[in-house]
C-alpha positions as CSV (number, residue, x, y, z in Angstrom):
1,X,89.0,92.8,104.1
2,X,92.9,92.2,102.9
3,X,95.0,94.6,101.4
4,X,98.7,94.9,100.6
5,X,100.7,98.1,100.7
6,X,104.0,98.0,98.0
7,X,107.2,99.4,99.1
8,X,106.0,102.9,97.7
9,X,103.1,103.1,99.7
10,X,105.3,102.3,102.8
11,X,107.2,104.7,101.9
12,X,105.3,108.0,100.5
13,X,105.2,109.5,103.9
14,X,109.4,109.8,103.5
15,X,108.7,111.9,100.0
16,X,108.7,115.8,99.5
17,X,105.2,116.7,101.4
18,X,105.6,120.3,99.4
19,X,104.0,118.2,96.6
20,X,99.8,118.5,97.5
21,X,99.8,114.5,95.7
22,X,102.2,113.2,97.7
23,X,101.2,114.7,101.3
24,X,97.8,113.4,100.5
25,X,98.4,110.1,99.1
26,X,100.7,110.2,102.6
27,X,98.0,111.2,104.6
28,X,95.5,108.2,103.2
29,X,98.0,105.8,103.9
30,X,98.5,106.5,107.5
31,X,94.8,106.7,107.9
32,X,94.6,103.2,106.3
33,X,97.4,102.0,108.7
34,X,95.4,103.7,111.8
35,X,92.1,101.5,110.2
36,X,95.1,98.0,110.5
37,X,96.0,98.6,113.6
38,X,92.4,99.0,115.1
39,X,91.4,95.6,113.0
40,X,89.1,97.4,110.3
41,X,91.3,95.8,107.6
42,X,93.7,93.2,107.4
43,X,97.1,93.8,106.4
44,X,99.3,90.9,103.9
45,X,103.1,90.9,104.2
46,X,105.2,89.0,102.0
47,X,109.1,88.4,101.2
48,X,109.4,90.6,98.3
49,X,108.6,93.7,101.1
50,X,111.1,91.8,103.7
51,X,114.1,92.1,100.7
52,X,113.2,95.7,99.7
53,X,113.0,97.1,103.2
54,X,116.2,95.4,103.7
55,X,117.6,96.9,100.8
56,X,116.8,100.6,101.7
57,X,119.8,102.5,102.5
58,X,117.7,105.0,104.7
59,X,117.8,103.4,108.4
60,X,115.0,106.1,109.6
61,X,112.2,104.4,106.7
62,X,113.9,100.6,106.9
63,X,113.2,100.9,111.1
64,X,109.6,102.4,110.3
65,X,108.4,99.9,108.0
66,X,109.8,96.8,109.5
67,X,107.4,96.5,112.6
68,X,104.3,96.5,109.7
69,X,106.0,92.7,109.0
70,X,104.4,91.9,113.0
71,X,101.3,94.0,112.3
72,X,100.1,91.8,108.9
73,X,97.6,88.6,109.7
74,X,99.1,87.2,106.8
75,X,102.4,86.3,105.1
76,X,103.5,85.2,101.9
77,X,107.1,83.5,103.3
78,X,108.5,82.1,99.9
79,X,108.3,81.8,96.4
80,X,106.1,78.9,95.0
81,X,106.0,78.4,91.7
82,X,102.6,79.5,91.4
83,X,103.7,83.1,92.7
84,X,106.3,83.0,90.1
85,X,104.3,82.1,87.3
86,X,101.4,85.0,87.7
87,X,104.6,87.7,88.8
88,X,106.5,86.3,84.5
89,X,103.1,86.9,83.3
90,X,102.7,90.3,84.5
91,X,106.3,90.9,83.7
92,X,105.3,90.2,80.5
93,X,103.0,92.6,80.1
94,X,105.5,95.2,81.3
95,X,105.2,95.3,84.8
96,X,108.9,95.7,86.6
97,X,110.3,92.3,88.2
98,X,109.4,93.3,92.3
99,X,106.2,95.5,91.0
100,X,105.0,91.9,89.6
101,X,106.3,89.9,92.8
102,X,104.8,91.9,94.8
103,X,101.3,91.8,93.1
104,X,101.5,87.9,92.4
105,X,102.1,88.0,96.8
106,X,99.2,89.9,97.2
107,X,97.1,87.4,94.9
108,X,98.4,84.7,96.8
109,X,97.3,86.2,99.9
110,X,94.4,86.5,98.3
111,X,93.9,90.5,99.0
112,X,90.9,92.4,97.6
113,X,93.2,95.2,97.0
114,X,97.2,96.3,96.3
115,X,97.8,100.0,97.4
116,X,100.1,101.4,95.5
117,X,101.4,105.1,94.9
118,X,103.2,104.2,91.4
119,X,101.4,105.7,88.6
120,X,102.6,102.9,86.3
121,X,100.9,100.6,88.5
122,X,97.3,102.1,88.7
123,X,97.0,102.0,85.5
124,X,97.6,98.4,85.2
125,X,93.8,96.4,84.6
126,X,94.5,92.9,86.7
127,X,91.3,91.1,87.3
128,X,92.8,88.9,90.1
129,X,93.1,92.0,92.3
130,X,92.0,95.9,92.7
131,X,94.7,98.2,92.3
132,X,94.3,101.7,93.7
133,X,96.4,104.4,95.7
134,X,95.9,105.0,99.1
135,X,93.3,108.1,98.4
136,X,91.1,105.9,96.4
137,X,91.2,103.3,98.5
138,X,89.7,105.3,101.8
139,X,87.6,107.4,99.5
140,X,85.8,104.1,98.2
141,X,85.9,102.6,101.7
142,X,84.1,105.7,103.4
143,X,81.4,106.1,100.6
């Protein structure tokens, strides 16, 4: 099975643990990257992760995320125009500009899932792909 983490996923374990939603969600997300790394589940990368990492001005979380980029079985390298055309349509349904890229990436990858940890996002109906957070996604995995 595919899936694609967002930038916020990558990134929950850097967030205030105090919060019990965040250090789970955290917790879920490690556990799913333990699962990648042992080959349970196959991990999509694309472009839109490579400029957003780059753009983090926190050298601890841009050095943590980067080596994920050598872990994924799949990348998304470039824009087509078929990526850009699914990411306007989901724009226009709301959806912020690198929210949309990176969810038209993960359709192009053709992921079953897109963990995500943005609230905005999960509750966002897209039949091309299943969008869930981290906790959801091990709790339905382990059932």
């Amino acid at each position: 099975m595919k899936i694609y983490l967002d930038n916020c996923c990558y990134n929950r374990p850097f967030d205030d643990q105090s919060q019990i939603r965040i250090h789970l969600e955290s917790q879920a997300k490690l556990h799913v990257q333990s699962k990648i790394k042992e080959g349970i589940y196959d991990l999509a990368w694309s472009y839109i992760l490579d400029y957003e990492n780059g753009k983090n001005p926190y050298e601890e979380k841009r050095l943590a995320i980067a080596p994920w980029r050598m872990i994924a079985t799949s990348f998304v390298a470039e824009e087509t125009e078929d990526i850009l055309t699914f990411a306007e349509a989901l724009a226009s349904k709301g959806i912020k500009t690198y929210d949309a890229l990176h969810i038209s990436c993960a359709v192009a990858a053709q992921c079953e899932y897109f963990l995500t940890t943005d609230k905005k996002l999960l509750n966002t109906q897209i039949p091309d792909i299943k969008i869930v957070n981290p906790i959801v996604f091990v709790d339905e995995m382990e059932e």
